[in-house]
Biotite code that builds the C-alpha atoms (Angstrom):
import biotite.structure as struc

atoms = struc.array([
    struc.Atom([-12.766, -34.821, 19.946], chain_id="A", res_id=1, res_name="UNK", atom_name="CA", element="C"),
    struc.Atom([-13.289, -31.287, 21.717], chain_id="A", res_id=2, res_name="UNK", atom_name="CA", element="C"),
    struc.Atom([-9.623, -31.014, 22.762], chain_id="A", res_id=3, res_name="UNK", atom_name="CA", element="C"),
    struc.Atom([-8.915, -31.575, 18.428], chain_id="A", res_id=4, res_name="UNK", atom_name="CA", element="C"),
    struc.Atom([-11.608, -29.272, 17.823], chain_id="A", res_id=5, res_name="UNK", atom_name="CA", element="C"),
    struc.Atom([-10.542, -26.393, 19.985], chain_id="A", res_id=6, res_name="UNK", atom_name="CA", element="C"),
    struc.Atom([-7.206, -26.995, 19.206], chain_id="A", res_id=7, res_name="UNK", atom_name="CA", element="C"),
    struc.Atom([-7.836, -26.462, 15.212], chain_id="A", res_id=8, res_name="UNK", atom_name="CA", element="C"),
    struc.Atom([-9.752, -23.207, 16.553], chain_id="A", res_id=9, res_name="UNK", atom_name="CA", element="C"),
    struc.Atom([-7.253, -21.364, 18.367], chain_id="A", res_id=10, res_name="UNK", atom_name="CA", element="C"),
    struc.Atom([-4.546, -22.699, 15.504], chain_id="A", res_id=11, res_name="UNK", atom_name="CA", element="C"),
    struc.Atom([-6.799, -20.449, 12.996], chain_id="A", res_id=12, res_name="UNK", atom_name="CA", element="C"),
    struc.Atom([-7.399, -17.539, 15.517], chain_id="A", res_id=13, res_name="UNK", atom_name="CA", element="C"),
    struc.Atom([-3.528, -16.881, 16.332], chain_id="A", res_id=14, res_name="UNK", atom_name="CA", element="C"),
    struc.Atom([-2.040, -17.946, 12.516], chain_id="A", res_id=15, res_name="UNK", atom_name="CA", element="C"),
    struc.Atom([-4.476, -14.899, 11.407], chain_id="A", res_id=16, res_name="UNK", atom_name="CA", element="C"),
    struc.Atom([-3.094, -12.875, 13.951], chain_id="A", res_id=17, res_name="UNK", atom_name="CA", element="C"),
    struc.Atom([0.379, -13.890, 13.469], chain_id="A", res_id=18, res_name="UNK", atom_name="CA", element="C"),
    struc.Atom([-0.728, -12.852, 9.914], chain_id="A", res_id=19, res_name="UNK", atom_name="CA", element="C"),
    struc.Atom([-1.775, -9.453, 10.543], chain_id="A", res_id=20, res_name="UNK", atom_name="CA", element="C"),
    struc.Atom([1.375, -9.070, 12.613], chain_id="A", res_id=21, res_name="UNK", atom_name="CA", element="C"),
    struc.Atom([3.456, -9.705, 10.118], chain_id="A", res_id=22, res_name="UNK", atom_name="CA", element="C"),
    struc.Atom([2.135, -7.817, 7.486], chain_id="A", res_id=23, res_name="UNK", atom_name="CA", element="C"),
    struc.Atom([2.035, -4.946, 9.789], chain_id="A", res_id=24, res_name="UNK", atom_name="CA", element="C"),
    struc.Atom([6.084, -5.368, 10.168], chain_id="A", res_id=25, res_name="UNK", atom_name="CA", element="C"),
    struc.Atom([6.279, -5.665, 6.422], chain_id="A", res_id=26, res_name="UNK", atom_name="CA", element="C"),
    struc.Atom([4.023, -2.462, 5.741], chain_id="A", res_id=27, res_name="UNK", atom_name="CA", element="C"),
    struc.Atom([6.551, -0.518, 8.341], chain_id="A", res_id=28, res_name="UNK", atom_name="CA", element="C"),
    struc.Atom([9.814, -2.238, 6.969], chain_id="A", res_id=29, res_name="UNK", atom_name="CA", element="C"),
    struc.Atom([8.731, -0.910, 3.582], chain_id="A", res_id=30, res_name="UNK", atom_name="CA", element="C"),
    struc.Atom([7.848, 2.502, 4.995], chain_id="A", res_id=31, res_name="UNK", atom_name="CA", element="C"),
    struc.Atom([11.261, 2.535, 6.563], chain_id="A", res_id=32, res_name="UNK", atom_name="CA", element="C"),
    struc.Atom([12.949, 1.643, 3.374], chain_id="A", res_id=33, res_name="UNK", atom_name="CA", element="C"),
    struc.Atom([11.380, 4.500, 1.773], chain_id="A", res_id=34, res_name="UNK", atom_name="CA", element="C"),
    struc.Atom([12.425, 7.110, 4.419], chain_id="A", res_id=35, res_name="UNK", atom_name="CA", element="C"),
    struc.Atom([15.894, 5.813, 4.235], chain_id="A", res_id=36, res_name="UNK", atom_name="CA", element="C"),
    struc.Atom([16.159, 5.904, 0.287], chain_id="A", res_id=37, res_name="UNK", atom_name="CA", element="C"),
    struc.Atom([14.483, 9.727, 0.249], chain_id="A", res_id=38, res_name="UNK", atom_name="CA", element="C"),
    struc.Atom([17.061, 10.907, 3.012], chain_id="A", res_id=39, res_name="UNK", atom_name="CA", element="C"),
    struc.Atom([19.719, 9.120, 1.600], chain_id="A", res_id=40, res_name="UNK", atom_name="CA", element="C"),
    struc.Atom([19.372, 10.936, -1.861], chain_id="A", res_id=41, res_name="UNK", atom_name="CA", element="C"),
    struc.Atom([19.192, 14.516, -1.320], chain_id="A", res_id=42, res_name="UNK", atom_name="CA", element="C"),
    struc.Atom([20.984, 15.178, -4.037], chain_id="A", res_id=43, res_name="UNK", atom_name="CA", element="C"),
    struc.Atom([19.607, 16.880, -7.452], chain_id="A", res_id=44, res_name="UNK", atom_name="CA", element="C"),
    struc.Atom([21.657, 15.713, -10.603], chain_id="A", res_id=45, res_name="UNK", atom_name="CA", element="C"),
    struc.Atom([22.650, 12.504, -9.333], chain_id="A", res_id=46, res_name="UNK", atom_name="CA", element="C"),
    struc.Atom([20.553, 8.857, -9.971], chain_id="A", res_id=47, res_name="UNK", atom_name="CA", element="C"),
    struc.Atom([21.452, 6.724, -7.350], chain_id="A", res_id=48, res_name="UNK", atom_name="CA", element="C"),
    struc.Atom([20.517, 2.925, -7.399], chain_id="A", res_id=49, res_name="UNK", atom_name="CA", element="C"),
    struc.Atom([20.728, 0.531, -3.962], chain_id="A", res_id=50, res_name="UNK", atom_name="CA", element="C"),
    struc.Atom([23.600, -2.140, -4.384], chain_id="A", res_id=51, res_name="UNK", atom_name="CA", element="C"),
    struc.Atom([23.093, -4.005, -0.958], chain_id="A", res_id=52, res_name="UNK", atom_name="CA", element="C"),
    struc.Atom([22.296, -3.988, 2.568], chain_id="A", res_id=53, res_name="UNK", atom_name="CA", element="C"),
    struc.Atom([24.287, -5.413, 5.434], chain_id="A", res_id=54, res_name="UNK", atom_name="CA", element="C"),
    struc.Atom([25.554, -5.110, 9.471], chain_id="A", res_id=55, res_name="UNK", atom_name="CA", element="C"),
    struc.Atom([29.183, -3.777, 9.424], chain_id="A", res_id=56, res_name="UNK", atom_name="CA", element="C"),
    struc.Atom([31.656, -5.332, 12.288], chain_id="A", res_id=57, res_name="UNK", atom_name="CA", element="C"),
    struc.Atom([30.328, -1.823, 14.975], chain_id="A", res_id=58, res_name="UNK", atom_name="CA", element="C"),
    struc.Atom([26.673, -3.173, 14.265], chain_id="A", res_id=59, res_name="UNK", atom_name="CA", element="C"),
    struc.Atom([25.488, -0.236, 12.136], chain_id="A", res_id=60, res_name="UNK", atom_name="CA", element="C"),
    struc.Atom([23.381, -0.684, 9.190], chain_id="A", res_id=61, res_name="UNK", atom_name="CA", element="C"),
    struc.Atom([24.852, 0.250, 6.333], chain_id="A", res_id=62, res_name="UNK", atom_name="CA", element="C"),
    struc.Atom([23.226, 0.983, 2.848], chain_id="A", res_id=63, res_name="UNK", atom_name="CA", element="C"),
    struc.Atom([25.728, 0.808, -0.135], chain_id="A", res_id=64, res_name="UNK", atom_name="CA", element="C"),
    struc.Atom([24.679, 3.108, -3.307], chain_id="A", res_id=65, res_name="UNK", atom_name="CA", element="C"),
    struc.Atom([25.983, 3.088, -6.969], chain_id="A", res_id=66, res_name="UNK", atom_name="CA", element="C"),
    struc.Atom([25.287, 6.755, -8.259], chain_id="A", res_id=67, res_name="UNK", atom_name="CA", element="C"),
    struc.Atom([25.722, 8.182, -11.578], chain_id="A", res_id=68, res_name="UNK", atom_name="CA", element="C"),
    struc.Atom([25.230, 11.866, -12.835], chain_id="A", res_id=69, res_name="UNK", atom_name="CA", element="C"),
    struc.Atom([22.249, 12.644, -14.513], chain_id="A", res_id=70, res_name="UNK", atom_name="CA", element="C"),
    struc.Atom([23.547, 15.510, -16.732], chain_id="A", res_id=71, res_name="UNK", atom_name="CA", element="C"),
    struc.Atom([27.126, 14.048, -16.797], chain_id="A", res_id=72, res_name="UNK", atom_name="CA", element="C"),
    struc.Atom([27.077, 10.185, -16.747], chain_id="A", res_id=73, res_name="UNK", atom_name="CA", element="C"),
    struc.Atom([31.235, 10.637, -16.483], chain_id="A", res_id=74, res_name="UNK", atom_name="CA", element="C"),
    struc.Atom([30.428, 11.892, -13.056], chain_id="A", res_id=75, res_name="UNK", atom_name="CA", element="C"),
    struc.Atom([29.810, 8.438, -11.048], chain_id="A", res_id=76, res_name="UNK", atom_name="CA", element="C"),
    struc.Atom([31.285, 6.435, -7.882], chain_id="A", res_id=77, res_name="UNK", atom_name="CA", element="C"),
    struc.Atom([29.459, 4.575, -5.122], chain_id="A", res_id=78, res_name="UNK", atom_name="CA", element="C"),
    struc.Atom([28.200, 5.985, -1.909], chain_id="A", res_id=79, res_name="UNK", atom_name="CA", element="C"),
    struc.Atom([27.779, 4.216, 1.756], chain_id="A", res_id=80, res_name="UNK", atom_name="CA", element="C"),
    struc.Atom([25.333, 5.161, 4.500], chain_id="A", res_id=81, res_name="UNK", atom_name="CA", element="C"),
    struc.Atom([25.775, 3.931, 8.036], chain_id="A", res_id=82, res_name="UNK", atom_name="CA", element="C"),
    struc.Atom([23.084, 4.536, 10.942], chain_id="A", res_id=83, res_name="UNK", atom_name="CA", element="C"),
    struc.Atom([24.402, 3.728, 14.202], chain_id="A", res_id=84, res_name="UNK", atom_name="CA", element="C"),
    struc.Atom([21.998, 1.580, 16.715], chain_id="A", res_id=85, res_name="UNK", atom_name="CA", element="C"),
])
């Protein structure tokens, strides 16, 4: 009965850790995200909008942008962002 009872303890005392943990990683993930996007779009007249994520076959992490010109919406492509690890 003590062995159950410390056991459902220690469960609760490392599941609220592994809580805090992981919304830690989540707070900096988004933080990251941020940094990238506002680096990423230096650019005045253009509105850009994030089409996906993903590892490229060198392992860099690649960010793959749709843009379109704010003043001109003629003026548009897509734009790619690597970051090498």
């Amino acid at each position: 009965m003590v062995f159950v009872l410390l056991t459902v303890v220690c469960s609760a005392g490392f599941s609220s850790k592994l809580s805090k943990f992981l919304n830690k990683m989540d707070t900096e993930q988004k933080q990251r995200d941020a940094q990238e996007l506002q680096q990423d779009m230096n650019f005045g007249d253009y509105a850009f909008r994030l089409k996906e994520r993903y590892v490229d076959d060198r392992g860099q992490r690649c960010r793959d942008y749709e843009f379109r010109g704010r003043s001109n919406p003629y003026r548009h492509g897509y734009f790619t962002v690597c970051d090498d690890r």
